[in-house]
C-alpha positions in Angstrom: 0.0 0.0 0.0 2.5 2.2 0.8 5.9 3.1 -1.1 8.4 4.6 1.4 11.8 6.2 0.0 13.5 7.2 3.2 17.3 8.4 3.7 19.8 9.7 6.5 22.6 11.1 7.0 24.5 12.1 10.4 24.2 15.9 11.3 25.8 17.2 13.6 25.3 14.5 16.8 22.6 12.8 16.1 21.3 11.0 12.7 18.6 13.1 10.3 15.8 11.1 8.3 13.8 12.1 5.6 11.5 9.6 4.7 8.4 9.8 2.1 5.5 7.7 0.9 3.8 7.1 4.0 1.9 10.1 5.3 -0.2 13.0 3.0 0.1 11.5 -0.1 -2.4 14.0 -2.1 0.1 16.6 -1.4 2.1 17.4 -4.2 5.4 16.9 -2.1 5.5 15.8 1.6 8.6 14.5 3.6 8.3 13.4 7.5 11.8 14.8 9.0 12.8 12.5 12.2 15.7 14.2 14.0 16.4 12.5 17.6 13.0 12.2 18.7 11.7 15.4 17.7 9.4 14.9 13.9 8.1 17.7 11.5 5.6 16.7 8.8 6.5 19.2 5.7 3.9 19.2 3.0 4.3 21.5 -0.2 1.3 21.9 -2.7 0.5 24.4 -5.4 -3.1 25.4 -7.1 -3.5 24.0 -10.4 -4.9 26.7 -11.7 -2.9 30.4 -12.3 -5.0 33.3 -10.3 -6.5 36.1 -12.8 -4.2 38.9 -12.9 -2.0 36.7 -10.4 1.6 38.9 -11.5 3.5 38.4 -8.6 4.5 34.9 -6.8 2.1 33.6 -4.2 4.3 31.5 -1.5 2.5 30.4 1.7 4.7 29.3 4.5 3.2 28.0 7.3 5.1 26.2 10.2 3.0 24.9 13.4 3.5 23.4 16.6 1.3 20.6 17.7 1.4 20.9 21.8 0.5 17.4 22.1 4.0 16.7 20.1 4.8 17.6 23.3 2.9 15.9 25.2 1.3 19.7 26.9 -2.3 20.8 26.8 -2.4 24.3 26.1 -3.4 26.9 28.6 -6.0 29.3 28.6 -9.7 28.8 28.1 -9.8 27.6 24.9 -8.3 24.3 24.7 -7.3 23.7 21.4 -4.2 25.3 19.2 -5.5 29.0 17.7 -3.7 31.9 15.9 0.1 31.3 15.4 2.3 31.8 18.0 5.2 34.8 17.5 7.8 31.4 17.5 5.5 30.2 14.8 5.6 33.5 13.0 9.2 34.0 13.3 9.6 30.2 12.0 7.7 30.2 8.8 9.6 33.7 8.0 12.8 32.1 8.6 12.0 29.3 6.1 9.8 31.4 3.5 13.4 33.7 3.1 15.8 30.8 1.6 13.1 29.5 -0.6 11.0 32.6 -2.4 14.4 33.5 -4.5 14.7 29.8 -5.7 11.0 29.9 -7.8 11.8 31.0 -11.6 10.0 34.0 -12.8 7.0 33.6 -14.4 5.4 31.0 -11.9 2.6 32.3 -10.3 0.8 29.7 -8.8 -0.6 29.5 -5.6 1.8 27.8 -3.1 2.0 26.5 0.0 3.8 24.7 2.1 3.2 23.5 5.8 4.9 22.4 8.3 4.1 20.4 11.7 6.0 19.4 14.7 4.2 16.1 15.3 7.2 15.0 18.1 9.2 17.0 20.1 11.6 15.5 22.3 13.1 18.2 23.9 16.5 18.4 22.9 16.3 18.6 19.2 15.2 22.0 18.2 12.3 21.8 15.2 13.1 24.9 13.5 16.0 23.3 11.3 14.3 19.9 10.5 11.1 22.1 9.4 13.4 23.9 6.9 15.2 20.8 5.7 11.6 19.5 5.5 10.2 22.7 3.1 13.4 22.2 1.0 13.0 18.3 0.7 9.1 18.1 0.3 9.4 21.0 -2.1 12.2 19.0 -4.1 10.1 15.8 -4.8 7.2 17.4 -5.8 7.6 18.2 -9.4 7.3 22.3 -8.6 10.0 24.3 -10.2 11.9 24.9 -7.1 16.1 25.5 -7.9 17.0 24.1 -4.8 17.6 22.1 -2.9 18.5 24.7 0.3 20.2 23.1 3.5 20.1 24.9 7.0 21.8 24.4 10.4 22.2 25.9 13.7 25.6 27.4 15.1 26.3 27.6 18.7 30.2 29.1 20.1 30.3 27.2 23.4 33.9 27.7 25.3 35.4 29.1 22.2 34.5 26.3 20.1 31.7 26.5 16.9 29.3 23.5 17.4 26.8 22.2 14.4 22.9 22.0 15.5 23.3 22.4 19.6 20.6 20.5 21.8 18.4 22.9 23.9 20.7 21.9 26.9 23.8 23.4 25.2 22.4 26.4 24.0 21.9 27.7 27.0 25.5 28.6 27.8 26.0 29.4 24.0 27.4 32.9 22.9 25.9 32.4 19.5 22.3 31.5 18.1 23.6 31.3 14.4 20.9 30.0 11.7 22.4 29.7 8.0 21.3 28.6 5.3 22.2 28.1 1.3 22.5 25.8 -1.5 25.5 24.0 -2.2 27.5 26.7 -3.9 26.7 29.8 -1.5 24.6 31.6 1.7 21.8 32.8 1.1 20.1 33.5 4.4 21.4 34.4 7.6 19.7 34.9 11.3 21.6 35.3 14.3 21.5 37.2 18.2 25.4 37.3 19.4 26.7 38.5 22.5 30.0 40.7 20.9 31.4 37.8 18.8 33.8 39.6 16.3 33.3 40.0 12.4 35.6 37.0 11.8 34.4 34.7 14.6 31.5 36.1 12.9 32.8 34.6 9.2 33.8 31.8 10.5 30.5 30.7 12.1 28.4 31.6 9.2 31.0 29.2 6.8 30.9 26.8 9.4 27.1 26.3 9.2 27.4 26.3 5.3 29.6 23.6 5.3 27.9 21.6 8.3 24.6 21.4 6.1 26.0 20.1 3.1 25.9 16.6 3.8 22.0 17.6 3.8 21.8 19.3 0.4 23.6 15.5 -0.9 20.4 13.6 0.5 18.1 15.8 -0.6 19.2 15.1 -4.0 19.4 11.4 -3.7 16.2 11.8 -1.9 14.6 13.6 -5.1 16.8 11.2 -7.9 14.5 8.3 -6.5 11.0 9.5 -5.9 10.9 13.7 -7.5 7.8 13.7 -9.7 8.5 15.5 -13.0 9.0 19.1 -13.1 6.9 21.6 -13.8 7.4 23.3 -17.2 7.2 27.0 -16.8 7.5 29.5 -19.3 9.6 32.4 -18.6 8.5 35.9 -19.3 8.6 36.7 -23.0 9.8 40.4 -23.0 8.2 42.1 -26.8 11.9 43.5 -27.8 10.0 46.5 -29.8 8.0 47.1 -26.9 11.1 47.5 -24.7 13.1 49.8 -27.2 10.0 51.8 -27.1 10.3 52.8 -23.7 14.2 52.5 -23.3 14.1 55.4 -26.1 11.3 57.8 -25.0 11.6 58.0 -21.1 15.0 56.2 -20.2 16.6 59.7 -19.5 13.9 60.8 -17.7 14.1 57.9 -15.3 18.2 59.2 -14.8 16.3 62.4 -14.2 14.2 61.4 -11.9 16.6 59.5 -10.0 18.5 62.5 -9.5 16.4 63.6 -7.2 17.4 63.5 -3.7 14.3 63.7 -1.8 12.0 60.3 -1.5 8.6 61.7 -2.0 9.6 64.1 -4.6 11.5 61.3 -6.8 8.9 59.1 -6.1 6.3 61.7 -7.8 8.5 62.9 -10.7 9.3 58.9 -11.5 5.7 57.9 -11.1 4.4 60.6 -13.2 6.7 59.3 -16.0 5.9 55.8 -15.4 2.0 56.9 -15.9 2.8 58.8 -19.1 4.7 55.6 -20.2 1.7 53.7 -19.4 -0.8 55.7 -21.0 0.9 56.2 -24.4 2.5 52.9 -25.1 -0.8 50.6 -24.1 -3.5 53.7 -25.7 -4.5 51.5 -28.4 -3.9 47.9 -26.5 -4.9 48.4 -22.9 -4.0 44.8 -22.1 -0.1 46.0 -22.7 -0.2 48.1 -19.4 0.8 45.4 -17.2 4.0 44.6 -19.4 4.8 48.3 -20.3 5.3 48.7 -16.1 7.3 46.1 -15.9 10.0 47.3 -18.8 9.3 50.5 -16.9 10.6 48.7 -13.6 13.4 47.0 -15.2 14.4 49.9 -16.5 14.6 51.8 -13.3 16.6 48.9 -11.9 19.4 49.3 -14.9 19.5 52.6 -14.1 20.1 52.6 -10.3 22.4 49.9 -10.4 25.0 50.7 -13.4 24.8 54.2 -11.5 26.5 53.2 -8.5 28.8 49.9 -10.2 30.0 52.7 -13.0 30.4 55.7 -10.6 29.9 54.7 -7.0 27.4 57.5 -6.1 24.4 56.4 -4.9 20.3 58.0 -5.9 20.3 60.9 -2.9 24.3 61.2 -4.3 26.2 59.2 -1.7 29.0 57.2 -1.7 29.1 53.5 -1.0 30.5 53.9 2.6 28.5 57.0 3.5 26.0 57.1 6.4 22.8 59.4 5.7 22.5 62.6 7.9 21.3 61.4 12.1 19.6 63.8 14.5 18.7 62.1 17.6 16.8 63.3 20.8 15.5 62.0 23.9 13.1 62.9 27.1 10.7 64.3 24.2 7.4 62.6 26.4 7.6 64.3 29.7 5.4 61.5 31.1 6.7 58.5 30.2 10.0 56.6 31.5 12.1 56.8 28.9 11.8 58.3 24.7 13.6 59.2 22.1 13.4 59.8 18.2 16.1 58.5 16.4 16.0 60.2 12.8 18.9 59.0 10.2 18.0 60.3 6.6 14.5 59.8 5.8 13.9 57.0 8.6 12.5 57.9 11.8 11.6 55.6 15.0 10.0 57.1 18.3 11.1 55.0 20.9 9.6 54.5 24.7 10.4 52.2 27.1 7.9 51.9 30.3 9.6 49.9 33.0 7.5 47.6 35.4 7.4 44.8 37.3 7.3 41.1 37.5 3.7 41.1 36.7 4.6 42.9 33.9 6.8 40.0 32.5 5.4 38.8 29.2 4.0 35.3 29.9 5.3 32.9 27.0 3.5 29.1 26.3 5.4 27.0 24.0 6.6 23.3 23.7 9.4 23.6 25.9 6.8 24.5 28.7 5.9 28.1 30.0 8.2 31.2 30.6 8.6 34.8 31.2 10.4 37.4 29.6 11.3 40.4 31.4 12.2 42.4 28.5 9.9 42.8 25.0 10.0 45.2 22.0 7.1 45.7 20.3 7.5 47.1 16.4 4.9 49.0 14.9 5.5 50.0 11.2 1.5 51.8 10.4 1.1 53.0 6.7 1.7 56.9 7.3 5.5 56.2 7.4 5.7 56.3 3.8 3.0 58.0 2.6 0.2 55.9 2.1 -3.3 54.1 3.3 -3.2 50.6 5.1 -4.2 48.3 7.1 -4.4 49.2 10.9 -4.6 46.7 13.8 -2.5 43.9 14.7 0.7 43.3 14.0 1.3 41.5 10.4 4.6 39.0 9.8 6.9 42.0 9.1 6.3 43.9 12.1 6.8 40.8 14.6 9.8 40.3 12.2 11.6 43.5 12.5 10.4 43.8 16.5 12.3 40.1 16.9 15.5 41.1 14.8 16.1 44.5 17.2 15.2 42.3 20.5 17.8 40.2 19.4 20.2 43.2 18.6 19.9 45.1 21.9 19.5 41.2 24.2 23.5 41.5 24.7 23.2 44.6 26.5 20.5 44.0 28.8 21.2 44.7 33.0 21.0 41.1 34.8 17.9 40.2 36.8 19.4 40.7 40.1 21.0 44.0 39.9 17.7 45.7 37.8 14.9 44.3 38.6 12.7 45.3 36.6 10.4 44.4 33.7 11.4 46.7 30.8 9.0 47.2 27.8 10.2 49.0 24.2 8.0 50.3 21.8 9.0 51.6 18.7 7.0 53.5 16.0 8.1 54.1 12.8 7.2 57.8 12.2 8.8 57.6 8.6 10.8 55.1 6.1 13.0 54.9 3.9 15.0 51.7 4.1 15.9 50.1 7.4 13.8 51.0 9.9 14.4 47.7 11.9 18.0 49.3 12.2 16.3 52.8 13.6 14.7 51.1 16.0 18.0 49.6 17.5 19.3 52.8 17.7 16.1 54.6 19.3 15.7 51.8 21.8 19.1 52.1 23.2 18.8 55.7 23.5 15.3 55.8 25.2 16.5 53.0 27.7 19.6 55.1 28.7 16.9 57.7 28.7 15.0 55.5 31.5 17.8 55.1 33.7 18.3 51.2 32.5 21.9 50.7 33.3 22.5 48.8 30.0 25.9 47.2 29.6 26.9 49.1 26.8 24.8 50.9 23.5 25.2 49.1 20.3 23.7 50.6 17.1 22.6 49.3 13.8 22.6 49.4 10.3 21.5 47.8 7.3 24.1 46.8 4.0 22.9 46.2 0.7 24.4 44.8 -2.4 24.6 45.4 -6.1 26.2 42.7 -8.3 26.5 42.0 -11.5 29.2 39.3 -13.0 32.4 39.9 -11.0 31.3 43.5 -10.4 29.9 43.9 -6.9 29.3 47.0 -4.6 28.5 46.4 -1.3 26.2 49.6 0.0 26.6 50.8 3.7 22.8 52.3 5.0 20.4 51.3 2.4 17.2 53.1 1.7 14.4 51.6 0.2 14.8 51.6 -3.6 18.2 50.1 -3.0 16.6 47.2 -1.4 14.0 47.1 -3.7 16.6 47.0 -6.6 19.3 45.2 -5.0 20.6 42.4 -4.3 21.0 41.9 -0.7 19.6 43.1 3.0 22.5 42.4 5.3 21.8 43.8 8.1 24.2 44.1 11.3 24.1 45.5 15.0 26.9 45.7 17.6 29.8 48.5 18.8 33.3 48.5 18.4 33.2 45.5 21.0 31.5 43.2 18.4 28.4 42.0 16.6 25.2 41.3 18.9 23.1 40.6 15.6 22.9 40.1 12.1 20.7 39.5 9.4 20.7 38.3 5.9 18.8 37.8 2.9 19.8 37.8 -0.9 17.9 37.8 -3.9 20.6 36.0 -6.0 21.6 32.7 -6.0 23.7 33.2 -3.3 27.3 35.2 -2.2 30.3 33.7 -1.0 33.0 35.2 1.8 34.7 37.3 0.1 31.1 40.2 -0.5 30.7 39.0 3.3 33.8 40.1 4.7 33.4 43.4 3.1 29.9 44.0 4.0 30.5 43.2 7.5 34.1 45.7 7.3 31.9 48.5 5.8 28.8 47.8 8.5 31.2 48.1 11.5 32.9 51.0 10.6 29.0 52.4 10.3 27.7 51.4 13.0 30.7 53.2 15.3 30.0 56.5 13.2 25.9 56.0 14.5 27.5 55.4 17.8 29.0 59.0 18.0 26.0 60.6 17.0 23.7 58.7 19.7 26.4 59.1 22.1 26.8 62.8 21.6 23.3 62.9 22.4 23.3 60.6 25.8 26.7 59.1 26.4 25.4 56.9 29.2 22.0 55.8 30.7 20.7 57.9 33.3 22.1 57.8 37.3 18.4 58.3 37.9 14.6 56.9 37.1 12.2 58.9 36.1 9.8 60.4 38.8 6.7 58.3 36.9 8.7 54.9 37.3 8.2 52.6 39.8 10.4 52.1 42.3 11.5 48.5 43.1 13.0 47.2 46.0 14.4 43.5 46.9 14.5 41.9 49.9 15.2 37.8 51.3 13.6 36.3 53.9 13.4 32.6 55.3 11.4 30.7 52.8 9.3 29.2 55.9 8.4 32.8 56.9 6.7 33.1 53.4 3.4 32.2 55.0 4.1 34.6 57.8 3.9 37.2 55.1 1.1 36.1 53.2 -1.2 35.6 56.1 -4.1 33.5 56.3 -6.2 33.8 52.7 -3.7 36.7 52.0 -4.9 38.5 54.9 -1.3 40.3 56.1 0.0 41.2 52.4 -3.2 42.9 51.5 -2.9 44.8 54.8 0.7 46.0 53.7 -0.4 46.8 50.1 -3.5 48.8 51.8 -1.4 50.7 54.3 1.9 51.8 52.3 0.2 51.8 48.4 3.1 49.4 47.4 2.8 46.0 45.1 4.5 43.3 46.7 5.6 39.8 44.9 7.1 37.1 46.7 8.8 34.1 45.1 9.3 30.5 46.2 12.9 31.1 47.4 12.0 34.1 49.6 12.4 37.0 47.5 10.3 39.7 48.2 10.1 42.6 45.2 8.5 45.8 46.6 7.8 48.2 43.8 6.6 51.4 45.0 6.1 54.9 43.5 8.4 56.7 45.6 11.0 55.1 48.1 9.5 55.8 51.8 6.2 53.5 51.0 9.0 50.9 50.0 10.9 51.5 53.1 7.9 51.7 55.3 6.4 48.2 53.6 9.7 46.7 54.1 9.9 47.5 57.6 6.4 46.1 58.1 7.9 42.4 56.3 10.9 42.3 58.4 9.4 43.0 61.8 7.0 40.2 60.8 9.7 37.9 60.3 12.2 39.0 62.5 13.0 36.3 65.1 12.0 37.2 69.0 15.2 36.8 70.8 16.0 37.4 74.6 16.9 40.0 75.7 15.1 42.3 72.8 13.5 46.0 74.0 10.5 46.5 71.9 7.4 49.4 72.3 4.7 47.4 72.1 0.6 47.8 72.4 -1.2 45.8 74.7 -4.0 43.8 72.9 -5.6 42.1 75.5 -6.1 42.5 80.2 -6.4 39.2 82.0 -6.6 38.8 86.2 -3.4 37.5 85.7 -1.3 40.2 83.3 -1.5 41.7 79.9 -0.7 40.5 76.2 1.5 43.1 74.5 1.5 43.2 70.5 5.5 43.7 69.9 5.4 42.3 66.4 2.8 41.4 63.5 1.3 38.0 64.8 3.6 38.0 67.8 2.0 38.6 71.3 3.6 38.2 74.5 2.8 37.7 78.2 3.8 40.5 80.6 2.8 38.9 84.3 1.3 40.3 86.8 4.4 40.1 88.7 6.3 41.3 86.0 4.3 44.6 85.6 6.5 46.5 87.6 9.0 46.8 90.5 6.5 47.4 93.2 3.2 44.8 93.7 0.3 45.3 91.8 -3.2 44.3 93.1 -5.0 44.5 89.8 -3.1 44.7 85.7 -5.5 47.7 85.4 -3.8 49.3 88.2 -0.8 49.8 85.7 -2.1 49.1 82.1 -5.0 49.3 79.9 -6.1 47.4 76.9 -4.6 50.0 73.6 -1.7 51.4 76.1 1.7 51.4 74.4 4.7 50.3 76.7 8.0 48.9 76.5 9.0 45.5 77.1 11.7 43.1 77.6 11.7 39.4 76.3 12.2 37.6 79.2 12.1 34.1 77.1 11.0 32.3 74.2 10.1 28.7 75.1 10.0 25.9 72.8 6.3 26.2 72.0 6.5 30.1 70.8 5.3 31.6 73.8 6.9 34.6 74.8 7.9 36.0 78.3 8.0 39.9 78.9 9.0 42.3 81.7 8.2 45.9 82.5 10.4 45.9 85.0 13.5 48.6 84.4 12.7 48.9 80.8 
């Protein structure tokens, strides 16, 4: 019934399979990836039929965790597996990048492909086998894919590079490196450092190239015994009249309008041309618009691109190495905890941070279990930035994209735990772009968290490479804006000081680029990044000695985890009395840390007072002013510390003899006492006598 192919391979320290034939066989590729324990199901399909109008390529990458691969439930009310988690997100972009630029031009069918973790053990990460999956399922099933791809994982544990780390190891790893390529080059790069330099850097990216190799081969052999046929797709016929047409009658006006400096204004003088193209050359055959915009496009490529290989200088007239113009300012919101608005060129990101407390953690469900993160960034990119009408709301792939890349930039820097305790949020809204504003918001998040008071280890800025390449020729572009993304052939972008790299990010549109475009790109993007540096830092060289007077302030303390009870009295009782009386919010933790966050520092010194007379030990000897709770015939009951009455007797009233307790006290009087003793059942003995 069933025809299996399956192969393996050893990857790194354990074994990968891919095997086919058994599971979704109506797809039109699907390969179930085994690595240790963990299993992804990759499925690829495509529509049959080509969308009307469809003049674009429609990929659909979708990678899903099961949490019964896990053998979890998930939280919440709803019981069942919803909208995708940011991992999930994050995943399918990291998969969709290595593929898109493999598809020829002119498909433009509807494709999918999905991938499910169906195991997870634990130890092997499913991100990788998901992507070997996409590239394997994609391989066999007869779509016009120019791959295979391979990917792997790069840790640097105790100096050393290591191929696909388990869960375990990454935890003490400098490096979270994900690289991936076909067998002749890198063509997509993710990483979060912590100050590696540009050649451990190299090294570590080449390292993962050559550690998925092994991959690429069984793909192939994988694909030699089971591929269906391929797909015949027709490129693009181009009508060679057509394109002289428009070469001839507006190809100096596009120079022209690229001459412009200013976005909107060459945007408007290159459009207006375009239309006029449009208009004139498809007047008598409207159905030629759609091709006359393309020649139009190609032709605005050309001229962009032999611009800066023939003379180095750039559309707004820069050279390859130059940095646009930076303005940068901070404490613009006078009632938030930290802002600024980072400004380089025509890219602009406001920036606030809000600092909080453990409450404030972001709570975050996965297969691995639950966790908390004390620090988030949240992205926000809304359709004013560049001019135009959008859709508003929640975030879309991009925007949890760039927010992720510029977490992972400023992680490195980050106070520990126990010295800052506090929850830190970032916002950043992009105000305006043009090109690399994922790179603005590195540099406007540093600045508004020095602006806070977070004492950040050091600020690190960032900045986005791009590349133009054609034959041997190659320019490598330092502070892209948008067109030279759009008609480039790279987005490299890095983040880090003079120290070292704490991210980097890479995509290319070509088949792929080997070290030598690399190592330049990463020379020209450190020696831009310091130059941002120097402007940030000549605006706020260092974070702030002090919060702002809107911030909470936050206070530990350690107690005896059996006085934890103590503290939380009966149904809460005791805590909510101390949050009542001083204003503050108190947390207390399992090992008997108590977090006090308080809007000014006497309602955290008064609560912590309150906590550590209730668990402060009743020794002998001890003089405290107590209130006396309770009158018997025989003495009086004297409140010297939350919960913690003693016995003043009769005889121990005073130094002379009393006939009646009311002769010296009343119930409500405040006195001093004495401890006398503590006896091993708790009670406690007081005096009055010479106190």
């Amino acid at each position: 019934m069933f025809k299996i192919v399956r192969k393996s391979v050893q990857f790194g320290a354990s074994e990968i399979i891919l095997e086919t034939g058994r599971m979704a066989r109506q797809a039109d590729g699907a390969v179930l990836v085994t690595y240790g324990e963990t299993m992804v199901l990759v499925c690829a399909t495509a529509d049959k039929t080509v969308r009307p109008g469809a003049d674009f390529f429609p990929l659909g990458v979708h990678y899903q965790e099961r949490s019964w691969a896990a053998g979890r439930i998930p939280g919440g009310f709803i019981k069942r597996e919803t909208r995708p988690s940011e991992k999930e997100i994050l995943t399918s972009r990291l998969i969709d990048r290595p593929l898109r630029p493999l598809f020829p031009k002119g498909y433009t069918l509807d494709t999918q492909v999905v991938a499910t973790v169906i195991s997870y053990d634990g130890v092997h990460q499913p991100d990788i086998p998901a992507m070997i999956g996409a590239s394997a399922a994609l391989a066999i099933s007869g779509l016009p894919f120019d791959g295979p791809i391979g990917g792997a994982r790069v840790a640097h544990i105790d100096g050393q590079l290591v191929l696909n780390p388990s869960v375990e190891q990454m935890a003490s790893s400098r490096l979270d490196l994900v690289v991936a390529g076909t067998d002749k080059a890198v063509t997509m790069v993710e990483s979060e450092v912590d100050f590696l330099s540009e050649e451990e850097m190299l090294d570590a990216v080449m390292f993962g190239f050559e550690g998925f190799q092994p991959v690429v081969t069984l793909i192939r052999e994988l694909a030699a015994e089971c591929a269906k046929p391929r797909m015949a797709v027709e490129a693009p016929v181009v009508d060679a009249a057509l394109q002289e047409q428009v070469r001839q009658g507006y190809l100096e006006e596009i120079r022209a309008g690229y001459q412009v400096v200013e976005k909107l204004a060459r945007q408007n003088a290159v459009g207006e041309c375009r239309k006029r193209a449009i208009a004139a050359l498809s007047a008598e055959n409207s159905a030629l618009a759609a091709e006359v915009a393309s020649i139009f496009s190609h032709l605005e490529a050309e001229v962009i691109r032999e611009r800066i290989l023939s003379t180095g200088t750039r559309i707004d007239g820069r050279g390859l190495t130059d940095v646009r113009q930076i303005v940068s300012e901070v404490s613009l919101l006078p009632r938030v905890h930290g802002s600024a608005l980072f400004t380089r060129g025509e890219t602009q990101a406001l920036a606030v941070v809000t600092l909080g407390t453990g409450r404030d953690e972001q709570i975050v469900e996965s297969l691995d279990g639950e966790s908390r993160d004390a620090f988030y960034l949240n992205y926000t990119f809304p359709p004013y930035s560049v001019g135009e009408t959008g859709r508003m709301g929640a975030p879309g792939r991009r925007e949890i994209g760039h927010g992720k890349l510029a977490t992972r930039a400023v992680a490195a820097i980050l106070p520990e735990k126990d010295s800052f305790p506090y929850t830190v949020r970032a916002i950043s809204e992009i105000t305006e772009s043009n090109g690399s504003s994922s790179m603005a918001t590195v540099c406007g998040v540093v600045l508004a968290m020095m602006d806070a008071g977070v004492p950040i280890k050091a600020p690190v800025a960032g900045i986005a490479m791009g590349l133009v390449k054609e034959g041997e020729r190659f320019a490598v572009l330092s502070d892209i804006m948008g067109d030279e993304d759009h008609f480039g052939d790279m987005d490299f972008k890095v983040a880090g000081n003079a120290q070292g790299i704490t991210a980097l990010q890479m995509d290319i549109k070509i088949t792929g680029i080997n070290r030598e475009i690399m190592a330049v790109a990463l020379r020209q993007a450190r020696a831009g990044r310091i130059h941002i540096l120097e402007r940030m830092q000549s605006t706020l060289a260092e974070p702030r000695a002090d919060l702002s007077n809107y911030a909470p302030r936050i206070f530990t303390m350690k107690i005896n985890p059996d006085k934890i009870r103590e503290v939380i009295g009966s149904g809460g009782k005791v805590i909510r009395g101390i949050t009542e009386e001083t204003g503050c919010q108190i947390d207390i933790t399992d090992d008997g840390t108590i977090t006090i966050a308080a809007v000014d520092g006497q309602s955290a010194k008064a609560a912590e007072t309150i906590i550590r007379r209730i668990v402060e030990e009743v020794e002998a000897g001890q003089v405290y002013e107590g209130k006396v709770v309770r009158v018997t015939d025989f003495g009086a009951f004297v409140n010297i510390l939350p919960n913690k009455d003693g016995l003043v007797h009769i005889s121990q009233l005073s130094g002379q003899r009393v006939a009646k307790v009311t002769d010296v006290v009343k119930e409500g009087d405040v006195v001093k006492v004495k401890v006398l003793d503590v006896d091993r059942q708790g009670r406690i003995k007081l005096t009055m006598k010479d106190v």
